[in-house]
N, C-alpha and C positions, 0 to 999 in steps of 0.2 A: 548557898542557893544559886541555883543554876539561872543565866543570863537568859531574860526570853526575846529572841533575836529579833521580832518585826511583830505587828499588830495588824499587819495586811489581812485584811476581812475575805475577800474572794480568793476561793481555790484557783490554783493553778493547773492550766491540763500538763504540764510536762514534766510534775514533779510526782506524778502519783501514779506511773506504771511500774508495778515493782518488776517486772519483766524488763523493763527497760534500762531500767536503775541497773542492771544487776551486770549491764554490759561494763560499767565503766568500774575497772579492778584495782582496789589499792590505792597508796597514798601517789599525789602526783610526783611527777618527777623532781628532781632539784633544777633550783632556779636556772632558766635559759630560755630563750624566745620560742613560742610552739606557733605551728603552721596557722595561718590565719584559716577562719572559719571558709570552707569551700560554700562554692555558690549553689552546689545541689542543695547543702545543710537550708541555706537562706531559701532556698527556696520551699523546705517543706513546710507545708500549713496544711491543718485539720478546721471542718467547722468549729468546733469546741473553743478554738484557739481566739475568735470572734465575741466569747461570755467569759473567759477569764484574763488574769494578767499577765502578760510578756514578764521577761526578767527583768526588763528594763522600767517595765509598769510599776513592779516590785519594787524598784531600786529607787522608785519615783516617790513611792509612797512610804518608802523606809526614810530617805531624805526629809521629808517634811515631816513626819514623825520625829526625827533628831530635831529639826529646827523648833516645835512645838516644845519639846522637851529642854530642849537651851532657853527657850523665853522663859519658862517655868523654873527651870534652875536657878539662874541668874536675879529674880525674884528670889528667891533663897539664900542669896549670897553663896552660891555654889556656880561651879562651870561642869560643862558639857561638850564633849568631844564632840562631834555630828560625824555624820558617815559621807564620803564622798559624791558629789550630784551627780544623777546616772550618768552615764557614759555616752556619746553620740553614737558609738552603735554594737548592738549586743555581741558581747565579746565570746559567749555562749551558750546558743541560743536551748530554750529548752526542750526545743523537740531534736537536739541533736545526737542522740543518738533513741529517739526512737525506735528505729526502726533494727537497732544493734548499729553494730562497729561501718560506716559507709564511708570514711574518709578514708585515701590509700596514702597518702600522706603521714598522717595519726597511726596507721597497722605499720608500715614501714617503720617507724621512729617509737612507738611505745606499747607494740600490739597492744591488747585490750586495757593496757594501764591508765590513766587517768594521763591528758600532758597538762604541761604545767601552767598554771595560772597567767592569764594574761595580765597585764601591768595593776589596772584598774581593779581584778578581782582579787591581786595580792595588798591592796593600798586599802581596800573593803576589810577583807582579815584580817590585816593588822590591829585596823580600829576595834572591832570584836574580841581582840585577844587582850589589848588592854583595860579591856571592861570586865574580863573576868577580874583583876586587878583593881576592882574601888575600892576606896575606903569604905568602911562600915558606914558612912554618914552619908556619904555622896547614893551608893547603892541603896540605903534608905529612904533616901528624896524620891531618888528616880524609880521606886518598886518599889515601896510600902514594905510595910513589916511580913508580907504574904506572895511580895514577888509580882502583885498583878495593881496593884495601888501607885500610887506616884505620882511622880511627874508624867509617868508614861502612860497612865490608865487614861489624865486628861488630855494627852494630847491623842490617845485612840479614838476618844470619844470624840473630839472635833473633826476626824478624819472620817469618822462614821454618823456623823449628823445626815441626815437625810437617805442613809441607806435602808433600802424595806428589809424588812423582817425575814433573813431566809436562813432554812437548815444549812450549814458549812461544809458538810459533810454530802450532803445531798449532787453535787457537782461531780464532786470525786467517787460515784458510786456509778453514776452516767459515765463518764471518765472510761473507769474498769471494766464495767459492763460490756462496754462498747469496741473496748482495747479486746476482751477477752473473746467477744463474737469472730472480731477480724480475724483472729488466728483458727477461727473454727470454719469461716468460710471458704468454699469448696477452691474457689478461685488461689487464693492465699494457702491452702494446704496441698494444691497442687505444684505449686510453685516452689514452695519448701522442698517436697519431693524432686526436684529438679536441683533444688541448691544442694540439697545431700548426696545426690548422684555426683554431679559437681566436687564437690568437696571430697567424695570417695576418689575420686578418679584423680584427686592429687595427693592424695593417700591419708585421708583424714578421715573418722567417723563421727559424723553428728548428724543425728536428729532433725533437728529446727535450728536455726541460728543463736538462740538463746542459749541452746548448748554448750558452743562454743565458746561464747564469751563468758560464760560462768564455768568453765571446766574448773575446779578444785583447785587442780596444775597453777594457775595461773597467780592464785593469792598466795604462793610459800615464798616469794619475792618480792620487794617490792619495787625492781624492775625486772620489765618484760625479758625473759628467755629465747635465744635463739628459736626454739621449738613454739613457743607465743608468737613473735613473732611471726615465724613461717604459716601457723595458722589462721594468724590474722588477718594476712594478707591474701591469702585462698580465698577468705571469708567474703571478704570487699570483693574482690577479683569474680566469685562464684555470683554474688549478688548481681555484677552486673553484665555478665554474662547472661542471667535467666531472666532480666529487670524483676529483680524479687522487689525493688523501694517501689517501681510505678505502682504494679500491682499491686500491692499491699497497703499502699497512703492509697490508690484508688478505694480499694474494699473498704477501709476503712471513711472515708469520707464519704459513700454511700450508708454507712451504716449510722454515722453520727449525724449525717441530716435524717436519718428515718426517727433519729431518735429524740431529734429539735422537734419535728411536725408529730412525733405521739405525745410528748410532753411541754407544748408551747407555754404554759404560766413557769413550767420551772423557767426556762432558758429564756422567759422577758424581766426574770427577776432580777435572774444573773447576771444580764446585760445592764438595767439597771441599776445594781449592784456596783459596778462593776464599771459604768460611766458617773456613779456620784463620787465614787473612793476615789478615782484619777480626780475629776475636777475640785475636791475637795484638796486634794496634797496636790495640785497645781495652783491653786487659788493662794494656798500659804506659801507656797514657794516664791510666789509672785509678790507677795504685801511682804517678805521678808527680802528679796531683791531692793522694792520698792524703798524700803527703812533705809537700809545700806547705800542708797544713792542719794536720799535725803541728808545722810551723817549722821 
């Protein structure tokens, strides 16, 4: 029975453009230090990003999820690993490659390959990977005879006490919707036309940038090719050359406030959603500090 990794209730906007997913190629590299996140990455934000969870929001609410799950355990005469408390600052953020490959840093050293885990997101996996390893007895505590029971169904539930009632799904369609207009607008498709010219004129042919970063070419390794490489860096180079990221997080963040103000009950849900699941896995975070200072 396959390990079900988080009980985080709110979608996330940065994990569900599969256009975007598709930039990052292959397993990451082996272990060794990767470029710290540049300050264009940090700086990009969409409205969407305001109704759902950062990664670190994520990491917030998987943490107390563990903690729930150890109180619970331990009641059973069982122990519980927990996952590490988030990190002080997103080691990768999730709109980072939104927009495709924009770090020249990253194209230089792993063209479109994934680099390698920062400290905290390998110390995160580790714990994951020894959980596919429970015993029959421990894995039954924690997930019920069905996977969705346990220790862990109680501690969702306390982390979803007071959340309203909303489709899960309903986020992630706004999300795409909205991802998939920006590519269609005129502004944004003019601009690609410029990156492709671009891109031709250093001797590469692609389309739209998404091209690029999913050529075929690029998954028969699992590191990056002198030829990957050389195209990676076109890619970043072409981008900012024509400002394809202004323009494009502009169109897009005009199109996802049109789409907060036609649909205002979704996106007050999801906000409130979305501020009870944090203060709920902050509240336990805090009475389980609390415990631990008492002895």
């Amino acid at each position: 029975m396959p390990i079900r990794r988080s009980g985080v209730v709110v979608l996330t906007a940065g994990l569900v453009l599969a256009a975007g997913c598709a930039a990052g190629t292959g397993a990451p590299a082996p272990a060794e230090e990767a470029p710290e996140v540049s300050a264009e990455v940090r700086g990009l934000r969409v409205p969407f990003d305001d109704y759902s969870l950062s990664r670190l929001d994520i990491h917030t609410v998987e943490h107390a999820e563990d903690l729930l799950t150890r109180t619970c355990m331990r009641g059973l005469g069982l122990d519980w690993e927990t996952l590490p408390p988030p990190a002080e600052q997103d080691t990768d953020p999730l709109n980072r490659r939104r927009y495709g490959l924009i770090e020249p840093e990253l194209a230089r050293r792993y063209g479109y390959h994934l680099p390698p885990p920062a400290p905290d997101q390998r110390a995160r996996a580790e714990v994951w990977r020894r959980r596919e390893a429970l015993s029959p007895a421990v894995r039954h505590a924690a997930y019920g005879a069905d996977g969705q029971g346990g220790c862990r169904a109680r501690a969702r539930a306390r982390l979803a006490e007071g959340l309203p009632d909303i489709d899960r799904q309903r986020l992630n369609g706004h999300i795409g919707e909205t991802f998939r207009a920006s590519q269609r607008d005129p502004v944004v498709v003019a601009v690609f036309g410029r990156w492709s010219a671009c891109m031709r004129a250093r001797g590469f042919t692609y389309g739209v940038p998404f091209d690029a970063s999913a050529d075929p070419a690029w998954a028969r390794s699992g590191r990056a090719s002198p030829r990957e490489i050389a195209v990676a860096e076109a890619d970043v180079g072409c981008k900012r050359q024509v400002g394809l990221v202004a323009l494009w997080s502009a169109a897009e963040q005009r199109i996802q406030r049109a789409a907060v103000a036609a649909h205002p009950e979704d996106f007050r849900l999801f906000l409130r959603a979305r501020e009870a699941e944090l203060r709920n896995a902050r509240q336990v975070i805090a009475d389980a500090a609390g415990r631990a200072t008492r002895g």
